[in-house]
Backbone bond lengths (Angstrom), bond angles and torsions (degrees), N, CA, C in turn:
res aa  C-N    CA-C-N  psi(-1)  N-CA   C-N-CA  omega(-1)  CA-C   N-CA-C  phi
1 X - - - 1.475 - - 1.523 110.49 -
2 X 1.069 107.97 -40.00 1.678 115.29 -172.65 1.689 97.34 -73.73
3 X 0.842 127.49 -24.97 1.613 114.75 -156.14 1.721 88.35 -101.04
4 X 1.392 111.24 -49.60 1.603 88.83 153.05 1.243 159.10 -72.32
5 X 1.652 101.44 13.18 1.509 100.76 177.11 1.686 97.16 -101.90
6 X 1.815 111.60 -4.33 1.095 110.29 -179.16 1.717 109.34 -83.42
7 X 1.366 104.35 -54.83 1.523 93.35 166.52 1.781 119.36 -42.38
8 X 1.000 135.72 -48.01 1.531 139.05 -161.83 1.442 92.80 -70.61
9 X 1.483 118.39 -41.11 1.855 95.96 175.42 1.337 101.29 -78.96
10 X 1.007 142.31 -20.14 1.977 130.08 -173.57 1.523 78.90 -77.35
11 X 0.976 169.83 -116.61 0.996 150.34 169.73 1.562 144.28 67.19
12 X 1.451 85.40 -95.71 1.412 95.44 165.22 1.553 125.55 -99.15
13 X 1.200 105.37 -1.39 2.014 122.12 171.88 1.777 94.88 -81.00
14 X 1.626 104.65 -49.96 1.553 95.85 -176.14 1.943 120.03 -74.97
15 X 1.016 99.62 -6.90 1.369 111.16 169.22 1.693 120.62 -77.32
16 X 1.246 96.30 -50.00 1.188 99.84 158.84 1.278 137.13 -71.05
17 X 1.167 127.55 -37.99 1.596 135.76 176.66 1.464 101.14 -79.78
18 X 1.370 134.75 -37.80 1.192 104.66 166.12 1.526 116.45 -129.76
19 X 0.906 122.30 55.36 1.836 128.74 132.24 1.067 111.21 -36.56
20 X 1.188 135.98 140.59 1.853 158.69 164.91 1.460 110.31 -100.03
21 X 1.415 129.67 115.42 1.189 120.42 143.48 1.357 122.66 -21.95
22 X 2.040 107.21 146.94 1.646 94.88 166.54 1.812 90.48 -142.15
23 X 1.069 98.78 -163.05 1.724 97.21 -155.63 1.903 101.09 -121.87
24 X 1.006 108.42 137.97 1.224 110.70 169.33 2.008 116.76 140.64
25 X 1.516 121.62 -159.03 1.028 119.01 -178.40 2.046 115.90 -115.52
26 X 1.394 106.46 144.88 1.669 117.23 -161.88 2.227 93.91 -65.99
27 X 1.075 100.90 129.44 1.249 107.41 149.08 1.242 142.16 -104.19
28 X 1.216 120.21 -106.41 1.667 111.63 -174.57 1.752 91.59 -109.94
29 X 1.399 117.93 121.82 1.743 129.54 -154.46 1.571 92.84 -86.54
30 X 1.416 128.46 -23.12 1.292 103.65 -178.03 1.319 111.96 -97.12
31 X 1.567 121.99 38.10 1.333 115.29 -179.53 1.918 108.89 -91.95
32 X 1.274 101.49 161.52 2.072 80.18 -169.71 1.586 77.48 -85.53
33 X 1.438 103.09 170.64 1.791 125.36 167.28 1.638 109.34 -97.70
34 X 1.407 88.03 160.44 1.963 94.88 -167.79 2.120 71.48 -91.06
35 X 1.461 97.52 158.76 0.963 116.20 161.18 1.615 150.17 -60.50
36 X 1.562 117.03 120.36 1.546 84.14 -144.55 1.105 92.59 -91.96
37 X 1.667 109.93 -168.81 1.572 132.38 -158.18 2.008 105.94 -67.02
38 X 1.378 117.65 135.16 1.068 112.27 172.16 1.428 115.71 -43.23
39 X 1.411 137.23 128.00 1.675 131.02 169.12 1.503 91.89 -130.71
40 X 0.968 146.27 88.72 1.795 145.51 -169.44 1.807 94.99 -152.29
41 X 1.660 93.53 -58.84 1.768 89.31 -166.59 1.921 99.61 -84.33
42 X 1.001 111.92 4.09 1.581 124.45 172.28 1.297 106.62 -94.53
43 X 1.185 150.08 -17.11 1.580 158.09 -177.55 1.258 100.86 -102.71
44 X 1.726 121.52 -51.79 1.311 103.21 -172.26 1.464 124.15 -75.20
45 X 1.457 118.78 -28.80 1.561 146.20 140.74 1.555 101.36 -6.55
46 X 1.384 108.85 -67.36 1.528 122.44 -168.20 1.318 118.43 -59.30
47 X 1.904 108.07 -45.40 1.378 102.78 -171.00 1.766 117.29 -90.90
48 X 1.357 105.15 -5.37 1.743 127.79 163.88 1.639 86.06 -46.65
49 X 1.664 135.46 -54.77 1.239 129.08 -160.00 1.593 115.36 76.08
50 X 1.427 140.15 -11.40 1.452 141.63 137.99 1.391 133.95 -107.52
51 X 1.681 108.13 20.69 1.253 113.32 143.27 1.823 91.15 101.20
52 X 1.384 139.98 -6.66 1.026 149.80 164.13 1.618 110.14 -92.29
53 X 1.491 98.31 137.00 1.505 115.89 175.97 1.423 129.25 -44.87
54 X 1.197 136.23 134.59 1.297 135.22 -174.89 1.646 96.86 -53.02
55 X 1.475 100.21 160.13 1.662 94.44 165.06 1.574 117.90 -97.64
56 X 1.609 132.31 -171.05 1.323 101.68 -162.53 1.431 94.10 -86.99
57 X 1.284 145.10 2.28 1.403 125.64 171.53 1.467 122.59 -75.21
58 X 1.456 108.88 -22.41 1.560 114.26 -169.06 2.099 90.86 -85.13
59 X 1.801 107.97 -36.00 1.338 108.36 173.63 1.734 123.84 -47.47
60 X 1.438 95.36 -55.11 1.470 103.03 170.70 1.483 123.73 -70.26
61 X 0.831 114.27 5.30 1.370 112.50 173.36 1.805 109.34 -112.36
62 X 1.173 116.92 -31.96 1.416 113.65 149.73 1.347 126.98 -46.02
63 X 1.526 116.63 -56.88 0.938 117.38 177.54 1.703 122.86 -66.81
64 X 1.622 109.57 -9.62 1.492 106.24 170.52 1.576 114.18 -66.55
65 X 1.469 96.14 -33.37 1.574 114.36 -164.42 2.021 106.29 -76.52
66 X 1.539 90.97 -32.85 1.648 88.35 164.81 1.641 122.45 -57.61
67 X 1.514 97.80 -26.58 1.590 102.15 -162.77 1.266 96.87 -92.72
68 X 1.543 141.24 21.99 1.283 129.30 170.64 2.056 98.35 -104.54
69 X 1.025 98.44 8.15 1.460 92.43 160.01 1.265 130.33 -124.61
70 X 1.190 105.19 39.12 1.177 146.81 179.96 1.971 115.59 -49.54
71 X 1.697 88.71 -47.71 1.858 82.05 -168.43 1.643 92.97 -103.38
72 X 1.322 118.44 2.46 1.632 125.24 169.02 1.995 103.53 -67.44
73 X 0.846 98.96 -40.46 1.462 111.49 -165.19 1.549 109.16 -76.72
74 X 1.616 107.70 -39.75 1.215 109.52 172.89 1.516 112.72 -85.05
75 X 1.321 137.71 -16.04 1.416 141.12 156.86 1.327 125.80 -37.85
76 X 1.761 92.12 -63.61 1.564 121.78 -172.40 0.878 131.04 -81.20
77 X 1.616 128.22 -29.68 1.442 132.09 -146.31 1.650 94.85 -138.20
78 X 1.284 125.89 -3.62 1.389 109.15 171.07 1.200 118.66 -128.79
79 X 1.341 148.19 -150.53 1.482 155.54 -179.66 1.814 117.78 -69.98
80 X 1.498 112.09 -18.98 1.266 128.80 -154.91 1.986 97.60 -74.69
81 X 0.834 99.08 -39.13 1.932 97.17 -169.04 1.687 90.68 -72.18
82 X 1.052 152.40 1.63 1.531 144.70 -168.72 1.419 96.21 -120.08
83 X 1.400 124.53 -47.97 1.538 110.76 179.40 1.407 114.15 -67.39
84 X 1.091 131.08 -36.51 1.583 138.13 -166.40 1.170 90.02 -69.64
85 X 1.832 132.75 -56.37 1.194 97.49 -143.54 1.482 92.55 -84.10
86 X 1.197 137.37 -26.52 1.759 135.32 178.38 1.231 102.89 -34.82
87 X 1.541 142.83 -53.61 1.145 156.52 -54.35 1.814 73.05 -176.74
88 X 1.495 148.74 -66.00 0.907 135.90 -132.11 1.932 92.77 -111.73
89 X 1.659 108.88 -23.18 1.246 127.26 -172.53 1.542 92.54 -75.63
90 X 1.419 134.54 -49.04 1.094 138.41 159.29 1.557 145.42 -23.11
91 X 1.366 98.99 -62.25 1.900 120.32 133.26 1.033 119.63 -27.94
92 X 1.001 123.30 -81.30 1.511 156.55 178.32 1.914 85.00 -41.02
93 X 1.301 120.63 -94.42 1.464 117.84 179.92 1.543 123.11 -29.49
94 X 1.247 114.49 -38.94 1.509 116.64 -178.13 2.076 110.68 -85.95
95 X 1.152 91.95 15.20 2.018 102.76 179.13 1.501 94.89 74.85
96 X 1.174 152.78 14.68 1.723 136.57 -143.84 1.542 90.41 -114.00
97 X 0.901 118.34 157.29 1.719 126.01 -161.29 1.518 102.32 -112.50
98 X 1.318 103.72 -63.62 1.486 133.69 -160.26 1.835 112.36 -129.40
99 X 1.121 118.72 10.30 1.861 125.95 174.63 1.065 95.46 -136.71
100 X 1.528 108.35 116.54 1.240 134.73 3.08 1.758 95.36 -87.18
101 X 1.163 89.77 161.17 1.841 99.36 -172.39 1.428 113.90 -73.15
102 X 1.258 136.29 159.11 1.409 128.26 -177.68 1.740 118.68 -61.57
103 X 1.389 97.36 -22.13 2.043 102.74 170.93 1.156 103.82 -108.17
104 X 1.298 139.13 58.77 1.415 155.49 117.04 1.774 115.85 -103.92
105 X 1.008 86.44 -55.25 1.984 75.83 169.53 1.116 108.18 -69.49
106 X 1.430 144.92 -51.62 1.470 138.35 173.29 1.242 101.12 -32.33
107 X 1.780 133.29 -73.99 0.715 124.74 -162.74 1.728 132.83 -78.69
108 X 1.546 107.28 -4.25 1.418 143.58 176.58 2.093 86.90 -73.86
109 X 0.915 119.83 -54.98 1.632 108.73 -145.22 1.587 93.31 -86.52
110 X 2.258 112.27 -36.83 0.909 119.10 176.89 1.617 120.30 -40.09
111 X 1.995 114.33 -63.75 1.477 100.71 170.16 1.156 129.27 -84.86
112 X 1.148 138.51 27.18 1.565 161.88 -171.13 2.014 85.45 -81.25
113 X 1.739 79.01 -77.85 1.963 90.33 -178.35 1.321 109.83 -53.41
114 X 1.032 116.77 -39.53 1.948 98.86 179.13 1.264 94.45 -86.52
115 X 1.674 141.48 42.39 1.208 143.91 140.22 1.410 113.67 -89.75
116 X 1.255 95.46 -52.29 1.265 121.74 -170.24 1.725 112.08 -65.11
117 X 1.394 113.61 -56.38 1.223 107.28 172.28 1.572 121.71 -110.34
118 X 1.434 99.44 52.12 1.684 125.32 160.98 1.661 106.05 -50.68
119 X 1.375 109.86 -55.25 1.636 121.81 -165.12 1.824 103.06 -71.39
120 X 1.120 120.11 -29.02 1.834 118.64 -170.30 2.076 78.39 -104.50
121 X 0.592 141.69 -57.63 1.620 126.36 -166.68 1.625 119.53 -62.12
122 X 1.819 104.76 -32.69 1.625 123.61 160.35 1.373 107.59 -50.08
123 X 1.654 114.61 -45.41 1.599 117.84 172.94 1.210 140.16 -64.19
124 X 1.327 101.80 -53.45 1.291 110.06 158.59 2.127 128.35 -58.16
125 X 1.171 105.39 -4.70 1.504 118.45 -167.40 1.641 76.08 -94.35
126 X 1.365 127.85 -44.58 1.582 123.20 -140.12 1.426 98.37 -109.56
127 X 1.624 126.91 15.29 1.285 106.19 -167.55 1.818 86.85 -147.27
128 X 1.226 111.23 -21.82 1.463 129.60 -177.84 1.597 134.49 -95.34
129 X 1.350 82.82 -94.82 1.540 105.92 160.81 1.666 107.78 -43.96
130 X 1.036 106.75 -76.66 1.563 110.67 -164.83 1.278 110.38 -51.53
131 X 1.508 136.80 -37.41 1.379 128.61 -162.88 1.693 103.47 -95.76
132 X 1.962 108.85 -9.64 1.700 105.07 178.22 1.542 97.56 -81.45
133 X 1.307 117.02 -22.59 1.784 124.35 -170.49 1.897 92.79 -62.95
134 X 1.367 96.92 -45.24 1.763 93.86 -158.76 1.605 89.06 -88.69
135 X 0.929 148.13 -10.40 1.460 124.53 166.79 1.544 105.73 98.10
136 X 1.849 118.15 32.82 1.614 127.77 175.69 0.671 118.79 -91.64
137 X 1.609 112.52 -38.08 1.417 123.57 156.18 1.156 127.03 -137.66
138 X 2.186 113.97 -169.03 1.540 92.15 -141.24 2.082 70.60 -117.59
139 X 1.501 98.71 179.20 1.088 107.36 -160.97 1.883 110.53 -61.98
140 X 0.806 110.89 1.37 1.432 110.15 -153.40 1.857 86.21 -114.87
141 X 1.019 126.58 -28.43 1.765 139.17 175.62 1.722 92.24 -57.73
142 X 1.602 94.48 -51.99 1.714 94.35 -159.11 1.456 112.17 -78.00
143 X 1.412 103.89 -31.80 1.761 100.20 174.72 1.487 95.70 -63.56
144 X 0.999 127.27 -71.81 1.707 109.67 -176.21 1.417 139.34 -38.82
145 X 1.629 110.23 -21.84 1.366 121.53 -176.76 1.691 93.66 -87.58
146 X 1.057 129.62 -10.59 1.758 135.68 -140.87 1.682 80.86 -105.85
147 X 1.589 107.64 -70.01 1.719 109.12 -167.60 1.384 115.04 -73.59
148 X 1.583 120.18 -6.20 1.295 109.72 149.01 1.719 123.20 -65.68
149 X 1.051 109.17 -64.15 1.623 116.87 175.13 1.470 92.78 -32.91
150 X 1.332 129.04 -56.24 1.520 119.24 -144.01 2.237 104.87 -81.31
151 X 1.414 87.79 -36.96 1.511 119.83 177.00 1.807 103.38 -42.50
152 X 1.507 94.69 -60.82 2.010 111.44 -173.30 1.853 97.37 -59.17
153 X 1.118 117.34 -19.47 1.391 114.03 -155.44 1.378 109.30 -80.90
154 X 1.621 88.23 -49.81 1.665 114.42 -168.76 1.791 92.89 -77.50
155 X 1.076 137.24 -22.80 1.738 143.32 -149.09 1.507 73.28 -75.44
156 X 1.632 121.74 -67.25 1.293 125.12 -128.71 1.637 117.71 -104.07
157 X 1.269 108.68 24.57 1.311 152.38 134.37 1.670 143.95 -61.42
158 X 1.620 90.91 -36.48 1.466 106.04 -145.42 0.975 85.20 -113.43
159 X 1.679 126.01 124.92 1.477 150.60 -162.16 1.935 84.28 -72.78
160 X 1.482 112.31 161.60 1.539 130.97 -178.83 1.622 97.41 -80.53
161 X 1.284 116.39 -26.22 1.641 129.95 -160.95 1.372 102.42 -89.47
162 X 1.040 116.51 -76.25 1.223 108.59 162.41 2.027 127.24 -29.23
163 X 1.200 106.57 -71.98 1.259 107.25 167.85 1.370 111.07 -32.25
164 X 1.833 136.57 -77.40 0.928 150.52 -143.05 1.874 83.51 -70.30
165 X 1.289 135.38 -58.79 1.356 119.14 168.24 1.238 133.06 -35.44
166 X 1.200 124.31 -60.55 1.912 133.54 172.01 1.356 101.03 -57.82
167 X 1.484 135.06 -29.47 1.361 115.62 167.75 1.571 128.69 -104.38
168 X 1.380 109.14 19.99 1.350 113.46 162.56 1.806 100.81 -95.05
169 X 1.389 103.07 -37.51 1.503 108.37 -167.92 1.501 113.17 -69.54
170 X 1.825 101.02 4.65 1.634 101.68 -160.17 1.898 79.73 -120.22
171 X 0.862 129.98 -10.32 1.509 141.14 -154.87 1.370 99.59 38.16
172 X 1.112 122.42 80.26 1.452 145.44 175.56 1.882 99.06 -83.45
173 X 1.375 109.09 152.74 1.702 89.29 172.10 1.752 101.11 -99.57
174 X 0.937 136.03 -164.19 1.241 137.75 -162.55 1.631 99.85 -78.61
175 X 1.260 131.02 150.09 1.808 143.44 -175.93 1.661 85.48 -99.85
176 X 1.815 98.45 136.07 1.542 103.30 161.98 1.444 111.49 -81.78
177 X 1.305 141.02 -24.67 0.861 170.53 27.97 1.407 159.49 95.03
178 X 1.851 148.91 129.19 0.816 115.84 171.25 1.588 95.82 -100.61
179 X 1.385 117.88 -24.43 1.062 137.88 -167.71 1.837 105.46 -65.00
180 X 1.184 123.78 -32.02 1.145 121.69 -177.48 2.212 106.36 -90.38
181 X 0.632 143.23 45.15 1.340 164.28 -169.13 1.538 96.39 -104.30
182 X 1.498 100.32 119.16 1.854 93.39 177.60 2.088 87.13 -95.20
183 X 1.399 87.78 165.86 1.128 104.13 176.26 1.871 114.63 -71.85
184 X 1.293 98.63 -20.28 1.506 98.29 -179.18 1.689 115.61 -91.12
185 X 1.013 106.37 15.43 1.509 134.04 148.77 1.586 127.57 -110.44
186 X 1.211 99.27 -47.79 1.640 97.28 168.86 1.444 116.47 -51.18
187 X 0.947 107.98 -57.48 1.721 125.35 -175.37 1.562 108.27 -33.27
188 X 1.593 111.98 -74.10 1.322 112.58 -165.70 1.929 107.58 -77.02
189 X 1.003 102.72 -25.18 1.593 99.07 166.98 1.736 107.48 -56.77
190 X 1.131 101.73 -70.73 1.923 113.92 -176.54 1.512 98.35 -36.93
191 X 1.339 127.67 -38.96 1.631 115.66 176.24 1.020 112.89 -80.18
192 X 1.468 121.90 -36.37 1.965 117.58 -175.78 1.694 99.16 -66.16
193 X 1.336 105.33 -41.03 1.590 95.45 168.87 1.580 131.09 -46.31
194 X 1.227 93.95 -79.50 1.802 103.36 166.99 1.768 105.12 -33.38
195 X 1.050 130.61 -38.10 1.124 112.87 -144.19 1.712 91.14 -101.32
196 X 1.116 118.66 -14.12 1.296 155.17 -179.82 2.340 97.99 -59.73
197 X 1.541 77.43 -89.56 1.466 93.29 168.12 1.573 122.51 -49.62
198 X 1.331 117.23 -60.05 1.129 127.47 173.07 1.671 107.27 -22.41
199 X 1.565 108.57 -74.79 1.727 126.53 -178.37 1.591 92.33 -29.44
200 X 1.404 103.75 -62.34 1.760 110.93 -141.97 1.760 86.05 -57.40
201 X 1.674 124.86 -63.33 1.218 116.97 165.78 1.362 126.00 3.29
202 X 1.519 96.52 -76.45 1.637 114.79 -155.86 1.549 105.01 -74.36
203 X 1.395 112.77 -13.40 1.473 123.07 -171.27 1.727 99.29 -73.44
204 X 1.040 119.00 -69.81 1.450 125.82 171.68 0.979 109.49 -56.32
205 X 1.225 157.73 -24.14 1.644 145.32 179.41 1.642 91.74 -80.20
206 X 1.298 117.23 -49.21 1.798 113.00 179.10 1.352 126.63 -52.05
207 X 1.648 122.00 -30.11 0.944 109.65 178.06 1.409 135.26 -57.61
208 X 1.624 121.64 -48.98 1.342 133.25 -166.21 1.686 101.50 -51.68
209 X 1.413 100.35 -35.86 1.856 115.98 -171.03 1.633 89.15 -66.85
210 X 1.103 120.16 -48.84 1.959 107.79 -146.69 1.604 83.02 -83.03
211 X 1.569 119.90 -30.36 2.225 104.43 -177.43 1.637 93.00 -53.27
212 X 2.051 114.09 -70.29 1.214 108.65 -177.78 1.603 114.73 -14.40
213 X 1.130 114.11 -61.18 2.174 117.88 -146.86 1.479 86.67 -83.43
214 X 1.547 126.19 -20.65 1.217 116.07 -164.01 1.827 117.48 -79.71
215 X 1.820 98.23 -31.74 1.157 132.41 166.70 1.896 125.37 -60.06
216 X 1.504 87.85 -34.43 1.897 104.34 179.21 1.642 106.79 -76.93
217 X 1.398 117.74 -37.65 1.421 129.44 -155.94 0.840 108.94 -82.65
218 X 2.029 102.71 -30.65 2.023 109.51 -170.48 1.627 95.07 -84.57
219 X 1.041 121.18 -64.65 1.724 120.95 152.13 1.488 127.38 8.79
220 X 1.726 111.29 -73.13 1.398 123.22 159.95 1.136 132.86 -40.20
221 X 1.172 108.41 -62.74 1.814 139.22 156.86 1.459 108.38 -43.44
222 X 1.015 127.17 -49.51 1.169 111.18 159.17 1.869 147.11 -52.82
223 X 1.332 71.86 -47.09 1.698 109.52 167.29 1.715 119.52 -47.56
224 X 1.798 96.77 -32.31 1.550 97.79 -144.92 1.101 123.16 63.69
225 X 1.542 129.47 44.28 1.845 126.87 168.01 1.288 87.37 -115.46
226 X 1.289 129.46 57.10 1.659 126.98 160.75 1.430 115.31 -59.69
227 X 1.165 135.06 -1.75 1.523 142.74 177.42 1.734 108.36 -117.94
228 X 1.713 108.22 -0.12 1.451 98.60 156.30 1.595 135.04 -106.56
229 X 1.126 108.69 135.98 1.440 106.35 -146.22 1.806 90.37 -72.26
230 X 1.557 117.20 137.54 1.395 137.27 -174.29 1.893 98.14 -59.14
231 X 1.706 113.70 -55.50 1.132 108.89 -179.63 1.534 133.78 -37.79
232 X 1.433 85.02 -31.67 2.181 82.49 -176.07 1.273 95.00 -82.69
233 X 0.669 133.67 -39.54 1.840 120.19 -153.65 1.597 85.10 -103.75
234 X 1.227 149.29 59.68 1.389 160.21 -171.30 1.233 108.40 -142.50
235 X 1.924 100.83 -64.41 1.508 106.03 -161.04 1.325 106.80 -79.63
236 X 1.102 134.52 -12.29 1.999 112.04 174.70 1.248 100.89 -88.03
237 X 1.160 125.13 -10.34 1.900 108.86 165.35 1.593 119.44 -87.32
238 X 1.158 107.40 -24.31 1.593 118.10 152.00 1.423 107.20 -53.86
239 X 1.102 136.39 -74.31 1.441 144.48 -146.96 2.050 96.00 -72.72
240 X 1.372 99.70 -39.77 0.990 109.15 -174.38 1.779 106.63 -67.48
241 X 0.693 134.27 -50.89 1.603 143.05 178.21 1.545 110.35 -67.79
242 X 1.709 129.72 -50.59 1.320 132.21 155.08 1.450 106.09 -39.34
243 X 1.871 131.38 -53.87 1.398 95.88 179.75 1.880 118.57 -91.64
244 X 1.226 103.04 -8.85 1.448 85.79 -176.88 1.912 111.00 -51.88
245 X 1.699 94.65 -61.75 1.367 104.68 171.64 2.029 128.92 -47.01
246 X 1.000 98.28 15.50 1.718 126.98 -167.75 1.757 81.39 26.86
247 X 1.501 119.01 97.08 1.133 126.09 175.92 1.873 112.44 -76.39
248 X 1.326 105.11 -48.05 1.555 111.87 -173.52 1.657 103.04 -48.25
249 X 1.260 120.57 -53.60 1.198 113.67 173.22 1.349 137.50 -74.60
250 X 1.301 121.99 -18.16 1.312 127.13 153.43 1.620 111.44 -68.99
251 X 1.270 121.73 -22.74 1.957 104.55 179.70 1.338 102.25 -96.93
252 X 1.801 118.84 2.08 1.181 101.02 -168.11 1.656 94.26 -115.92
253 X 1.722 125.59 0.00 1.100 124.44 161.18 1.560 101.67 -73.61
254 X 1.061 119.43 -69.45 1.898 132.16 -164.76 1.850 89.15 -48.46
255 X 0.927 133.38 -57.50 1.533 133.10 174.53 1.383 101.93 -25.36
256 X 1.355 109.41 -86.28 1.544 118.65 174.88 1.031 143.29 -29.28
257 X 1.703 101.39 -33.48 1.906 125.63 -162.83 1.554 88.12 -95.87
258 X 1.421 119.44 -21.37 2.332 102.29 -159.87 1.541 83.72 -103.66
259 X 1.335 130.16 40.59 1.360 129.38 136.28 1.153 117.67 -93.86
260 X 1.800 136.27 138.47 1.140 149.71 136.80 1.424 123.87 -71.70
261 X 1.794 102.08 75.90 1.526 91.42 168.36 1.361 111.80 -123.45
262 X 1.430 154.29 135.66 1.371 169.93 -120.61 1.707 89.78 -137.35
């Protein structure tokens, strides 16, 4: 298990670090991409400096250095930056400061995403991993078969607008393509997205909370308790309405469902 969760990050760090631009115009973004050309035993070639392959000690030690970008990869490139912040906007909506604690939602949004991207990590085990384990192919086949799977995931996510921005801002020439998309465009689009979606999320889960506080305050004000603070007498009708409506499971179904994964 361990040596495959180590291959799946060489993986997707080497997918990313070396992706190649390709040339042309964006089509329809949730299409998956054919896989691109091995460039792994061509990079390592390069940094040997006489055109011969690293040996496996100078390899393994690259690959340690891949694995220090480790919680970048899980930030950026998968489902995890959209649940947290729903998840923290949520808190925040129900008045709660500190419940649930910040290492429960970390770890709440953390296996959510390895829920979530069960179906692209199942792929990559069955198209990658598994055939570099049996010796079908060579490492540089599997990083490419790996950052495709991961590539289709993040594509079909990633608003057309966004994209078409990061590659004017990159002076990219036009993608024929969804498949031709370098990752150093994909990348920062796939986060303005998420972070994009995420808001719109957290926007609708806030409302019912801000009528509640809006309802307590006009209440008070009425009352003359202008010196009682709206929040206390707010949050048990919040809390109270989050569980009647069994809220945890409805934000943590809709979480799950505003993914596109095949």
């Amino acid at each position: 298990m361990t040596r495959r969760i180590v291959l799946l990050v060489a993986a997707m760090a080497a997918a990313l670090l070396l992706a190649s631009p390709a040339l042309a115009q964006i089509a329809a973004p949730v299409a998956l991409p054919a896989a691109p050309e091995p460039t792994l035993g061509k990079a390592l070639a390069a940094l040997s400096g006489d055109g011969k392959p690293l040996n496996l000690s100078l390899q393994l030690l690259l690959l340690m250095g891949l694995l220090t970008i480790l919680p970048s990869l899980v930030l950026m490139m998968t489902s995890f930056t959209r649940i947290l912040i729903v998840l923290s906007i949520l808190r925040q909506a129900l008045g709660l400061q500190q419940t649930p604690p910040n290492q429960v939602l970390v770890g709440l949004s953390l296996f959510l995403s390895m829920f979530v991207m069960q179906p692209v990590i199942g792929r990559i085990n069955a198209q990658a991993i598994g055939p570099y384990q049996a010796g079908q192919v060579g490492i540089e086949q599997a990083v490419a078969l790996g950052g495709h799977e991961l590539h289709g995931f993040m594509l079909a996510q990633t608003r057309r607008t966004d994209l078409a921005l990061f590659a004017n801002i990159s002076h990219a020439k036009p993608f024929a393509n969804a498949k031709d998309v370098p990752f150093s465009v994909l990348v920062p689009a796939f986060v303005t997205s998420e972070l994009k979606t995420a808001f719109q999320i957290g926007f609708l889960i806030f409302l019912p909370f801000l009528v509640i506080d809006l309802v307590v305050a006009s209440a008070l004000m009425s009352l003359g308790m202008m010196m009682l603070s709206p929040t206390i007498i707010s949050m048990p009708f919040k809390l109270l309405l989050f569980v009647l409506v069994d809220g945890w499971a409805l934000t943590m179904g809709s979480l799950a469902g505003s993914f596109q994964v095949s």
